[in-house]
C-alpha positions in Angstrom: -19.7 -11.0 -19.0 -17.2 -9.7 -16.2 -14.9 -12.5 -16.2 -13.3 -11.3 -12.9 -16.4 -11.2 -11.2 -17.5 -14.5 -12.6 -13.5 -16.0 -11.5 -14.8 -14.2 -7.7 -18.0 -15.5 -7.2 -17.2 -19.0 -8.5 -14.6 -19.2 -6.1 -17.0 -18.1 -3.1 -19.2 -21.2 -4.7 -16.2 -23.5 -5.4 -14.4 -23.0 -1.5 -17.9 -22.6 0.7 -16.2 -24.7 3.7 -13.1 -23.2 3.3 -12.1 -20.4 6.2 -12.3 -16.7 4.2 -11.3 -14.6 7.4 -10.2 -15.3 10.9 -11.0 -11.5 12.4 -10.8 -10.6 16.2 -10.4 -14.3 17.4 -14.1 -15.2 14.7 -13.9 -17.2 11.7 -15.7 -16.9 9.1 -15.9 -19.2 6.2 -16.6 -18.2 2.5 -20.6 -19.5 2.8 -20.4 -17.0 5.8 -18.9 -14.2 3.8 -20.9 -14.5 0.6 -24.4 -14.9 2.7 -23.4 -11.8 4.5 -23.2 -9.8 0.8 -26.0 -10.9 -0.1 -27.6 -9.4 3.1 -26.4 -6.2 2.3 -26.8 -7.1 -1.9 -30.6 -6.8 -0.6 -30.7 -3.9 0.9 -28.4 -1.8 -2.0 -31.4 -3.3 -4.7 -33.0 0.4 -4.1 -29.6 2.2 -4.9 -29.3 3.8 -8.1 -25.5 5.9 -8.4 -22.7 3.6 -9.0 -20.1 4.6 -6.2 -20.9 3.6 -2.9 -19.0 4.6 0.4 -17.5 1.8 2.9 -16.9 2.8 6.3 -14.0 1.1 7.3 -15.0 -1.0 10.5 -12.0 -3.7 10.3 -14.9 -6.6 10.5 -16.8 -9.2 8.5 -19.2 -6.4 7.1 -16.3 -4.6 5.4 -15.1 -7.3 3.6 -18.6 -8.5 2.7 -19.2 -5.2 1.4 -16.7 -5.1 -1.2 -18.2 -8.0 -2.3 -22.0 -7.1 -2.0 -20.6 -3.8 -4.0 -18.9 -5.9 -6.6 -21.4 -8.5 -7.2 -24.3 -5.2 -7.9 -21.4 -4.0 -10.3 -20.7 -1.4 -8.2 -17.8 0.8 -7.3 -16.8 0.7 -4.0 -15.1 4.3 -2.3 -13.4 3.8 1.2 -14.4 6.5 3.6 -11.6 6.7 6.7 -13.0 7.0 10.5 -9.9 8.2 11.2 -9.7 11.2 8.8 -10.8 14.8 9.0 -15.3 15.1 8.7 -14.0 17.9 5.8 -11.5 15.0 4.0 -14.5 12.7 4.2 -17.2 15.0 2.7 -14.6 16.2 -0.1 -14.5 12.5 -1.0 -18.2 11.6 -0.6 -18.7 14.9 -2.8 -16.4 14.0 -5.2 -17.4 10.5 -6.3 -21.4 11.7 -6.0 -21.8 9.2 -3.2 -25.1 9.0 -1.8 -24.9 5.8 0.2 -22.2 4.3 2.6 -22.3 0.9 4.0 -21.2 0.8 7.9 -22.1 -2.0 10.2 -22.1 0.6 13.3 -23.9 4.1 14.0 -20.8 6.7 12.7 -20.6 10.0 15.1 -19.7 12.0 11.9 -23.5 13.9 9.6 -22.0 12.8 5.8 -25.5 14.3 4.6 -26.1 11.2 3.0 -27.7 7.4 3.5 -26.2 5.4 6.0 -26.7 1.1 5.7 -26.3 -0.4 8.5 -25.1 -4.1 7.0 -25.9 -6.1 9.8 -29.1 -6.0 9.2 -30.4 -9.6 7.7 -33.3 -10.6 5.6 -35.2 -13.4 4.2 -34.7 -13.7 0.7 -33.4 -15.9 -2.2 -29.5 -15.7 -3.1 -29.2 -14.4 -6.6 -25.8 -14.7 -8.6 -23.6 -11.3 -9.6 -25.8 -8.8 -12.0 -24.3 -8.6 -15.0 -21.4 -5.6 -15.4 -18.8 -4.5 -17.7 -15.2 -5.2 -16.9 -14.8 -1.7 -17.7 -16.3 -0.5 -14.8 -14.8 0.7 -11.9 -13.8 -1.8 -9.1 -12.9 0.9 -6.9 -11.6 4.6 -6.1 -8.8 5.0 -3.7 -8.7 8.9 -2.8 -4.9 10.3 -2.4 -4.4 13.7 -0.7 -1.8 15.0 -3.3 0.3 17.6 -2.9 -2.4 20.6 -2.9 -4.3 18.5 0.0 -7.1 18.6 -2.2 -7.6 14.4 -2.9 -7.4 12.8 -5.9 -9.3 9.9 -7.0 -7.8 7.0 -8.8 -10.2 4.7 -10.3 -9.3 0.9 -11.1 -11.4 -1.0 -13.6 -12.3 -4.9 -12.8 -10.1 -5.4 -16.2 -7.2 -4.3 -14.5 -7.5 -6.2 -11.2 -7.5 -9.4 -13.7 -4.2 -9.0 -15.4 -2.6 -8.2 -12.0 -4.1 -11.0 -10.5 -2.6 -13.3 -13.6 0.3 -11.4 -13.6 0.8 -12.4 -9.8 0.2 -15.9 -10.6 2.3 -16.0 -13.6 5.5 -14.4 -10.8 4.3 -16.1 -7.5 2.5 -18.6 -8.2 -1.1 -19.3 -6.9 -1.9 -19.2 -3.5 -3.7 -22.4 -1.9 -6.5 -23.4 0.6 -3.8 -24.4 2.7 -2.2 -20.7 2.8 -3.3 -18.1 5.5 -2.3 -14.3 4.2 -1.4 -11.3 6.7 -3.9 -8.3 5.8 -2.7 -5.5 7.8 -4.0 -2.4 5.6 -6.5 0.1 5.6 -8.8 0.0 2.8 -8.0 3.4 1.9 -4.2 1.6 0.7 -4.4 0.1 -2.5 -2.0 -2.8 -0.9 -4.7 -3.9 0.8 -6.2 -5.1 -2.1 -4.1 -7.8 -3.2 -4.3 -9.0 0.9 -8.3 -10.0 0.7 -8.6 -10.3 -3.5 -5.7 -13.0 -4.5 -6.8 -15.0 -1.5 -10.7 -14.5 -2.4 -9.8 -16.1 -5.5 -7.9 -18.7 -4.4 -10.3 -20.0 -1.8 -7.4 -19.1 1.2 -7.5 -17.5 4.5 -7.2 -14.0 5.4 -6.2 -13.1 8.7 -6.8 -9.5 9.2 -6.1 -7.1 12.4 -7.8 -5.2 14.7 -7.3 -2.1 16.5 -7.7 -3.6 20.0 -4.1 -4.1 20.3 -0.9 -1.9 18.1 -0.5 -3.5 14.7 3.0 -4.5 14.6 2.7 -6.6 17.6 -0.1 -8.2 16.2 1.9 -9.3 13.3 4.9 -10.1 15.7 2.8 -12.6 17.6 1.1 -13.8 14.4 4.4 -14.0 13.2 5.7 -16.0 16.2 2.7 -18.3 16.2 3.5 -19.6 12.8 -0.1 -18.6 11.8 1.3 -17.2 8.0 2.4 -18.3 5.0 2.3 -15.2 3.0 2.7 -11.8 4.0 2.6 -8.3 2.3 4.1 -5.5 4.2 5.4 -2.4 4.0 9.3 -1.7 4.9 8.5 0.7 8.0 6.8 -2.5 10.2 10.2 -3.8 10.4 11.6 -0.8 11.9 9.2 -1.4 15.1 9.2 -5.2 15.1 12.7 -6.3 14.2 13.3 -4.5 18.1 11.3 -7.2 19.4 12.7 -10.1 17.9 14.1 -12.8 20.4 16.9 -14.1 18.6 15.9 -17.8 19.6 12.5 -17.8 17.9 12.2 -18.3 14.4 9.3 -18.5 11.9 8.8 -21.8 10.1 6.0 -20.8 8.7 6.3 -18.0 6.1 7.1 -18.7 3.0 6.2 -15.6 0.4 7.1 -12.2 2.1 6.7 -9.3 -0.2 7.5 -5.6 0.9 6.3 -2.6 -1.2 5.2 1.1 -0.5 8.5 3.1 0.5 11.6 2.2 -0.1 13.1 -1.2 1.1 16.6 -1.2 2.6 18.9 -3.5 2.8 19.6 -3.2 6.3 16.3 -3.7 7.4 16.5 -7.0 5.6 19.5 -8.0 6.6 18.1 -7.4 10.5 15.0 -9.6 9.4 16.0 -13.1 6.9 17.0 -14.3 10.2 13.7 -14.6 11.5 12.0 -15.8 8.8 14.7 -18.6 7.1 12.3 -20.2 4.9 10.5 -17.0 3.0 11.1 -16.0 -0.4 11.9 -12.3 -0.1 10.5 -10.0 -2.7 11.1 -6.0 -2.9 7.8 -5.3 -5.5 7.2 -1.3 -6.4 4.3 0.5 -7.9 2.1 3.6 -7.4 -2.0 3.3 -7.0 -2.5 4.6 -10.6 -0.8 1.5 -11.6 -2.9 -1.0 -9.8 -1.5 -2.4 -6.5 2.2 -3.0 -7.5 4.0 -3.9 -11.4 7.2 -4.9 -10.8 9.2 -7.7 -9.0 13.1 -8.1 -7.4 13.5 -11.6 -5.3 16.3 -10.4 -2.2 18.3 -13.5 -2.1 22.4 -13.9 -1.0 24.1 -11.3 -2.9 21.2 -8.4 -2.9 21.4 -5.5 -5.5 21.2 -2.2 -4.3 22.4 1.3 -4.7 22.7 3.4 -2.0 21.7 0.8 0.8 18.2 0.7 -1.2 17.3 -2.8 -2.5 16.4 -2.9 -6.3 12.3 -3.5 -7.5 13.8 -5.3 -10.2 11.5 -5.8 -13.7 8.6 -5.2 -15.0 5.8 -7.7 -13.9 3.7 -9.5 -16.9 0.8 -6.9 -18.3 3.0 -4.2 -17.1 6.0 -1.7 -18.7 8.4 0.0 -17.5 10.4 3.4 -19.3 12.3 6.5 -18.8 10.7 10.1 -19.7 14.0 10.6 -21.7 14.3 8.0 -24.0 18.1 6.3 -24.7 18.9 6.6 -21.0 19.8 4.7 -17.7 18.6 7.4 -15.0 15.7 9.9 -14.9 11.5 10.1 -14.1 10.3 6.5 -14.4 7.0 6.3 -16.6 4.8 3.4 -16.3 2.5 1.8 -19.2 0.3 -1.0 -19.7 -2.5 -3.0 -18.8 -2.2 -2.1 -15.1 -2.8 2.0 -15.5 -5.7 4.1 -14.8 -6.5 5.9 -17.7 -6.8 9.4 -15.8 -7.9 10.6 -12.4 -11.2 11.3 -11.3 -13.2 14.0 -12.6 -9.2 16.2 -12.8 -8.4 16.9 -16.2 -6.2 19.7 -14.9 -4.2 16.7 -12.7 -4.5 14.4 -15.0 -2.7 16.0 -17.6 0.1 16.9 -15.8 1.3 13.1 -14.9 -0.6 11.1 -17.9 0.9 11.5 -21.2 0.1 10.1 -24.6 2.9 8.9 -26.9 2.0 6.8 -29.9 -1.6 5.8 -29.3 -0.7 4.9 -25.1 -0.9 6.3 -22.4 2.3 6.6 -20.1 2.3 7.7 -16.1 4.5 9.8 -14.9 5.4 8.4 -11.2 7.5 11.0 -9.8 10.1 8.5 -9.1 14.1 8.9 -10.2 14.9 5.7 -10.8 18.4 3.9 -12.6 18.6 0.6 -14.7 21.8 -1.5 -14.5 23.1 -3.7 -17.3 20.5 -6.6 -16.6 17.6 -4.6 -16.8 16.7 -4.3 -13.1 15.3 -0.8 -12.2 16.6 1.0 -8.7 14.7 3.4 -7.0 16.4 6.4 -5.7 14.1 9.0 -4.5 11.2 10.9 -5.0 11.6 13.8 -7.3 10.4 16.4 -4.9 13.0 14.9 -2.5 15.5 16.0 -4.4 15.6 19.8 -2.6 18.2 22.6 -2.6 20.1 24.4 0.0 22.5 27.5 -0.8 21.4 26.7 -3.9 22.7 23.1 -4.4 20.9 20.1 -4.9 20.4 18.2 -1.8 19.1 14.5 -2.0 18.1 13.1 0.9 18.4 9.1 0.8 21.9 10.1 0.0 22.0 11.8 3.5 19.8 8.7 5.1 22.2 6.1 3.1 25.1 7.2 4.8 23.7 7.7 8.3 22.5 4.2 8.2 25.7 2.9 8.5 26.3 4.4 11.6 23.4 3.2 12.9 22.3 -0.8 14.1 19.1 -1.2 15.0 17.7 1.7 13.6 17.2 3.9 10.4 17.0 7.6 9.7 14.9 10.4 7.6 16.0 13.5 6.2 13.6 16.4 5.8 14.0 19.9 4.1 11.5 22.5 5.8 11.4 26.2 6.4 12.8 28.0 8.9 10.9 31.4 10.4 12.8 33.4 8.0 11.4 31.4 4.9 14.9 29.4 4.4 15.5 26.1 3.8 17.0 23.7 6.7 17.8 20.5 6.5 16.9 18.3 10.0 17.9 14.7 10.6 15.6 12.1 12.5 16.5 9.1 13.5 14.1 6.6 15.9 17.5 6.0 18.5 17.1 7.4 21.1 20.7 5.9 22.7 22.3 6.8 19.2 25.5 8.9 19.0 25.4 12.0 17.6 29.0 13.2 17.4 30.0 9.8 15.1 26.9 10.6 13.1 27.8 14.1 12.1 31.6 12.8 11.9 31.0 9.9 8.9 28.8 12.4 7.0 31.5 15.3 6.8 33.5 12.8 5.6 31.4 11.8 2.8 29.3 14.1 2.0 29.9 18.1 1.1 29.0 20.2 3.8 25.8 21.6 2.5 24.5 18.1 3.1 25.4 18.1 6.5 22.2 18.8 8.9 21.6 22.1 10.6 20.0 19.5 13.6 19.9 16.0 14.7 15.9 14.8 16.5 16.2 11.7 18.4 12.9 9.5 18.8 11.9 6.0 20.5 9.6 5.5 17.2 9.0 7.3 13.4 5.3 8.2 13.6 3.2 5.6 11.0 0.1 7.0 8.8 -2.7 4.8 8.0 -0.9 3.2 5.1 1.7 1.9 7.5 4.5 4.3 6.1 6.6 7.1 7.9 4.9 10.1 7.8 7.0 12.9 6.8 4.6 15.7 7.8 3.7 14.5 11.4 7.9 14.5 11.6 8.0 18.1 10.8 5.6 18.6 13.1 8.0 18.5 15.6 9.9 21.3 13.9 7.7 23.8 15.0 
């Protein structure tokens, strides 16, 4: 038996009158939800391949269709509205989809079935076929550095220990909690938003695109309508703005921040809004399933560089240099968290997943250091670390020290080519009233002068990509 499934659909049974998801001003309560999979559970009877494509609609059907998906054994693959037709077909291609589940008429030809799952029938509700816990929960497709996406495939037997591994560092969740979903489904953070709660019997409030996201969460935020929160760093950078410093949050009491790198300043611009929330910096990459390690921010913070530890290894989860006897260098992740391989790419695969006595290790692409009491620091992505002249150039250094010039706002170095095929280094910062004399004047006096930026770009915002993070590229867009 899938024990996670069965965990799932007892809970549905267990919390019927509890609220599952308060969407677009409509609740809906878990009797709701699981009578709308089972809508859709009727109509994917006929459906014989294993993936099936979601398109992502933001609404009841979504949600219900990760569980319809689940409860067939199924694997669910998200499929973006918002992404290239070509990036979509590559996907659907990929993971031999032949059916996607959509609860309104798509303008885009995928060549294949459509569902529409708001279509309802009369039939009897059956329980969850039976599955292995082997199988594949989902497949989040990355873009990678070719463009060509990768698929990473987690197994219902990992979602289990990271959702007793959450327990065993948070706690469990209650009916009385109401949880902040603000990701895409094509983000593996959004899994923890909808599946700890599911299991839990909590709400999930999750947001629409009829208004910008971060003020959604602001007013949520404001209305003391969340307890728990997952986020990633770059919403503070548009809401702390916002912030009236006579309104607090009563409200929140487990904030956790993961996906880029969380700094110290943004914290320090944000505890005061929300007094009563235990502040976590968590890390992890999707091959590891949703995030593996855990660093509570509390008085005296830990950082290097401005950037705020991610601490130790959760439970289920471990943590190790690719040179062994070290403090610094590629972090490798292990355990009962990791992906085995990517999708249908050996070639990939082997180039990040290594074996070493009988296990298989991941090679993130992370530097990371480890201080005296174990606790792990990020410091940059690996193919940040560039060159210029010839001399290494690594760019949170560059952002560290321009963030101390700066208040109310943060900075982003980039290394791109110039029309002659050399490398420049450009500095953004989202300030537009910033000074850029003092800026270049602190970093010639700490840094050497091939770190020192050829230009400084001024904007009112950093551009955001579906996952909520700063998008590099669409910076350097504004390089040509």
């Amino acid at each position: 038996m899938n024990y996670f499934i069965k965990n799932l659909y007892q809970s549905f049974l267990q919390h019927k009158a509890n609220t599952c998801l308060s969407i677009e001003d409509q609740i809906y309560t878990y009797e709701n939800v699981l009578e709308i999979s089972n809508q859709i559970r009727h109509q994917l009877q006929s459906v014989n391949t294993q993936n099936i494509g979601i398109y992502l609609t933001d609404d009841v059907y979504m949600y219900a269709s990760i569980l319809a998906i689940w409860f067939e054994g199924k694997t669910y693959v998200p499929i973006h509205p918002d992404f290239p037709l070509t990036k979509n077909l590559n996907v659907i291609q990929q993971a031999d989809i032949d059916t996607v589940l959509s609860s309104f008429e798509t303008n885009e030809d995928f060549g294949v079935k459509v569902i529409d799952t708001q279509k309802t029938f009369k039939f009897e509700a059956i329980s969850p076929k039976e599955s292995a816990v082997t199988n594949n929960a989902y497949i989040l497709f990355t873009s990678g550095s070719t463009g060509n996406p990768k698929g990473v495939p987690i197994q219902f037997s990992n979602l289990y220990y990271f959702s007793e591994s959450f327990y065993s560092t948070f706690g469990k969740l209650t009916p009385d909690d109401i949880v902040l979903q603000m990701f895409d489904l094509t983000f593996d953070l959004s899994v923890m938003s909808y599946l700890i709660p599911w299991l839990t019997g909590t709400n999930i409030v999750g947001l629409h695109k009829k208004e910008t996201k971060y003020l959604q969460i602001l007013d949520l935020l404001e209305a003391n309508k969340i307890t728990v929160a997952l986020m990633v760093p770059s919403i503070l950078n548009l809401i702390i703005p916002y912030l009236d410093p006579s309104v607090q949050n009563q409200s929140l009491r487990l904030n956790l921040f993961c996906g880029e790198a969380l700094l110290v300043k943004q914290i320090e611009g944000w505890k005061g809004f929300v007094p009563n929330a235990s502040i976590h910096n968590v890390y992890g990459p999707t091959e590891n399933t949703i995030f593996c390690t855990n660093y509570k921010v509390e008085n005296v913070i830990k950082e290097k560089k401005g950037i705020i530890s991610i601490g130790k290894s959760m439970k289920y989860s471990n943590l190790y240099f690719l040179e062994e006897n070290t403090r610094e260098g590629e972090l490798l992740l292990s355990g009962k968290f990791l992906t085995q391989s990517y999708w249908k790419n050996e070639i990939q695969s082997n180039k990040v997943f290594v074996q070493k006595e009988g296990k298989t290790f991941y090679k993130t692409g992370d530097w990371c250091l480890k201080d005296d009491d174990g606790d792990y620091f990020y410091v940059n992505r690996i193919d940040f670390q560039a060159k210029i002249n010839g001399f290494r150039v690594e760019l949170a250094e560059i952002e560290y020290f321009t963030n101390q010039k700066l208040e109310n706002a943060i900075s982003v170095a980039v290394i791109h080519k110039n029309q002659n095929d050399n490398d420049i280094l450009t500095l953004f910062i989202n300030d537009i009233k910033s000074n850029e004399y003092e800026i270049l004047s602190h970093l010639k006096n700490n840094l050497p002068e091939y770190c020192i930026p050829s230009k400084i770009i001024k904007v009112d915002k950093f551009p955001i990509n579906t996952s909520g993070k700063i998008d590099r590229n669409e910076l350097k867009k504004l390089l040509i």
